[in-house]
C-alpha positions as CSV (number, residue, x, y, z in Angstrom):
1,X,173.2,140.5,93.0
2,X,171.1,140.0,96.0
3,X,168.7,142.7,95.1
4,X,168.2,141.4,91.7
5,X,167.9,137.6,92.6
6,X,165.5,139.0,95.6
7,X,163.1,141.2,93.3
8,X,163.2,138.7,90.6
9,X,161.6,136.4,92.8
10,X,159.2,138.8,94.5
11,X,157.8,140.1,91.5
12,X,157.6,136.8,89.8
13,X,155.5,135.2,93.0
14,X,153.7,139.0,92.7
15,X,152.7,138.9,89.3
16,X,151.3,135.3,89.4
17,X,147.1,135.3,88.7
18,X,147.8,139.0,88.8
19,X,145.2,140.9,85.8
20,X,148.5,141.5,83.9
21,X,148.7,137.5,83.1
22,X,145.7,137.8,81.9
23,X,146.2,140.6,79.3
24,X,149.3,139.3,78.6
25,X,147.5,135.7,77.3
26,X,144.4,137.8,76.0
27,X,147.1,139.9,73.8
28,X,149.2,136.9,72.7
29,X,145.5,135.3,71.0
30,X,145.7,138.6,69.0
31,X,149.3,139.4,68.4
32,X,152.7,136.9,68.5
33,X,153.7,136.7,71.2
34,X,157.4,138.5,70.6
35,X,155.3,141.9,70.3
36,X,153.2,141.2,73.2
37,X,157.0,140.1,75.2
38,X,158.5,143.3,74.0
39,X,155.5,145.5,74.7
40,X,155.6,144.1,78.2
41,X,159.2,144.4,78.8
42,X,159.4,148.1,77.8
43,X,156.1,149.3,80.0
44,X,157.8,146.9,83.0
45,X,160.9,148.6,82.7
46,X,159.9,151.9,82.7
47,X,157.1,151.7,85.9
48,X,159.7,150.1,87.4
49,X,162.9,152.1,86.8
50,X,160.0,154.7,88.2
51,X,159.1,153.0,91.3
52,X,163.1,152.1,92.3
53,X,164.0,155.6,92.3
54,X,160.6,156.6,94.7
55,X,161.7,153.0,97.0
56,X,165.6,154.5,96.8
57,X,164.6,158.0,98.0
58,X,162.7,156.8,100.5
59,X,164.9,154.7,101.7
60,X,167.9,157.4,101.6
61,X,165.7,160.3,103.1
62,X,164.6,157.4,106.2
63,X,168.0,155.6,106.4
64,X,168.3,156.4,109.9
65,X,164.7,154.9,110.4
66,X,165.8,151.3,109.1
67,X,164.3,149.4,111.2
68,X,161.0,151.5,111.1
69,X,161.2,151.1,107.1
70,X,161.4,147.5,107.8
71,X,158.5,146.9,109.8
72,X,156.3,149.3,107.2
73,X,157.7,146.7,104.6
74,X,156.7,144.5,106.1
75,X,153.2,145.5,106.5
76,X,153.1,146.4,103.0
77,X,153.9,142.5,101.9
78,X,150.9,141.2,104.9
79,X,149.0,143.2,102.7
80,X,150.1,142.3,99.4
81,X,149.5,138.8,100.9
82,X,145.7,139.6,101.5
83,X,145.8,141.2,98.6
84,X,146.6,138.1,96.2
85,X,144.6,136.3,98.4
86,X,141.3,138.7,96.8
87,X,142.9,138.0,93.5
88,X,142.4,140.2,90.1
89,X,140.3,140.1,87.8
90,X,140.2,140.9,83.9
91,X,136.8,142.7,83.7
92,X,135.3,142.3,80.2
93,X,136.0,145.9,79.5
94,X,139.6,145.3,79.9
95,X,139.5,141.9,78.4
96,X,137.6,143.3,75.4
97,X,140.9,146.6,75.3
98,X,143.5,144.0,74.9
99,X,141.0,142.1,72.2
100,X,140.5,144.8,69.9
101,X,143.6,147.7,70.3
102,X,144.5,149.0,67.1
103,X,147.8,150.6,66.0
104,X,150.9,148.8,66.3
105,X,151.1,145.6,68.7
106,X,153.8,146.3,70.6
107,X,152.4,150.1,71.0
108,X,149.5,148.8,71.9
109,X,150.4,146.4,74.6
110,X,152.8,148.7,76.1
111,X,150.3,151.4,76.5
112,X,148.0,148.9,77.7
113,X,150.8,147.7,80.6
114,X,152.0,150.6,81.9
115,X,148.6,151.9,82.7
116,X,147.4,148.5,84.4
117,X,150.5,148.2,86.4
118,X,150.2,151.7,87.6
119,X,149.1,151.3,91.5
120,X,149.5,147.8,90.9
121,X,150.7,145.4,93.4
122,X,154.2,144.8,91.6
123,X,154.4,148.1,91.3
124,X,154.5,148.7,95.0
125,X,156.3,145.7,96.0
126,X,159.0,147.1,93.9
127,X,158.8,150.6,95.9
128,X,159.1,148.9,98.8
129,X,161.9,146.6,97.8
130,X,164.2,149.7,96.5
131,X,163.5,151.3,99.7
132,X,166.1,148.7,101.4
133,X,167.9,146.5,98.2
134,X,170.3,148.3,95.5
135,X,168.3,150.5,92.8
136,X,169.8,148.8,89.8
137,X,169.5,145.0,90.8
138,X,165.8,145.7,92.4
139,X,165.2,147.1,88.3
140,X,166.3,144.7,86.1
141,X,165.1,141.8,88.7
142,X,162.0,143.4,89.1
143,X,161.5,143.7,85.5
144,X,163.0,140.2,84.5
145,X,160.5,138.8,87.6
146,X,157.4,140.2,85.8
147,X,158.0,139.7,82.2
148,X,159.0,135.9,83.3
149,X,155.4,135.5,84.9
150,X,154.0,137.2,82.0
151,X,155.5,134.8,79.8
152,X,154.9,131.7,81.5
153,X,151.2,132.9,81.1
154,X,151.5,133.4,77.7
155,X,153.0,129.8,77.2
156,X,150.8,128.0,79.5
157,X,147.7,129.5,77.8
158,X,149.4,128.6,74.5
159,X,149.9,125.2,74.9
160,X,147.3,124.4,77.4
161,X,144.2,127.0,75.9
162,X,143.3,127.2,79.2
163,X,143.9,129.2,82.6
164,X,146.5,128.0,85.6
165,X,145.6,126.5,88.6
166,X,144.3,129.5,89.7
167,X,143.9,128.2,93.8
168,X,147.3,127.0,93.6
169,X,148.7,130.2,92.3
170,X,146.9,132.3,94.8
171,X,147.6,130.3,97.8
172,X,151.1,130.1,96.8
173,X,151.7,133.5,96.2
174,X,149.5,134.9,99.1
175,X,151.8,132.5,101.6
176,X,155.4,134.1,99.9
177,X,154.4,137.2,100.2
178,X,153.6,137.1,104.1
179,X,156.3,134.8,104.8
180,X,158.3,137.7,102.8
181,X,156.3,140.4,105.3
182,X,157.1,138.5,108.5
183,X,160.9,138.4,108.0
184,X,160.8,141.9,106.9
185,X,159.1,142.5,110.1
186,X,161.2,140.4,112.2
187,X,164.6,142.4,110.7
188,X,162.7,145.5,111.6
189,X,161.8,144.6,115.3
190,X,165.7,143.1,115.7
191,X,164.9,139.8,116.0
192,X,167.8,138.6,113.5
């Protein structure tokens, strides 16, 4: 349970102002919004069901190396923290993907997520929080934790039409994440 309630909240604070919002509200002005969910859902589950097993093996082939693993973790969130902090971007290439894919919509958005969140940030938060947290709690939270931010963006830019508080969002998120980094770092060191 702590795994999931942990990754859910990660990846949410992760994905926030992160390019995938963006598709996700330039997909939901084409397609409803239940395709564009479901499309999400299914590419989420599967990079992440991908990137729990490479965090688990890690963290199974380093066990004795805990602390080290820690402290690398870490790291990892300091930089995800800098990271946010640079923010994402939709270029209008990418903008104009998610305008105009053809074939089915939920094909289409799936495609369209799992090769964005490939490398992505989320992607290697989740690595990194397999490599210490149970498999299955780190999947479905991490899953649940994106497709929540992804749907808040599609609802916000619904009823709003226009973008979040982007500062606020960064900032936010940027500050989680290398509070998240410290403590990781602290465990690692021995210092609680």
């Amino acid at each position: 349970m702590y795994a999931f309630l942990l990754s859910t909240a990660v990846i949410f604070v992760a994905e926030l102002g992160d390019k995938s919002q963006l598709m996700a509200m330039t997909f939901a002005s084409r397609y409803r919004a239940r395709d564009v969910l479901i499309g999400i859902t299914v590419a989420t589950a599967i990079v992440h069901l991908f990137s729990v097993a490479l965090g688990a093996w890690v963290g199974d082939a380093f066990a004795d190396y805990q602390g080290a693993i820690s402290i690398v973790a870490g790291i990892a969130f300091l930089i995800f923290a800098a990271w946010t902090l640079r923010g994402d971007e939709l270029t209008e290439e990418e903008a104009n993907k998610a305008r105009t894919a053809s074939g089915a919509a939920i094909l289409a958005v799936g495609v369209a997520f799992f090769l964005a969140e490939l490398g992505d940030k989320t992607m290697l938060a989740t690595i990194t929080l397999a490599t210490q947290e149970g498999w299955l709690g780190t999947w479905i939270g991490s899953t649940l934790g994106m497709v929540a931010a992804d749907a808040l963006a599609i609802a916000v830019g619904a009823v709003l039409g226009r973008k979040l508080p982007e500062k606020v969002i960064k900032y936010g998120a940027a500050a989680l994440f290398a509070i998240f980094g410290a403590l990781l770092i602290a465990e690692g060191l021995g210092w609680f």
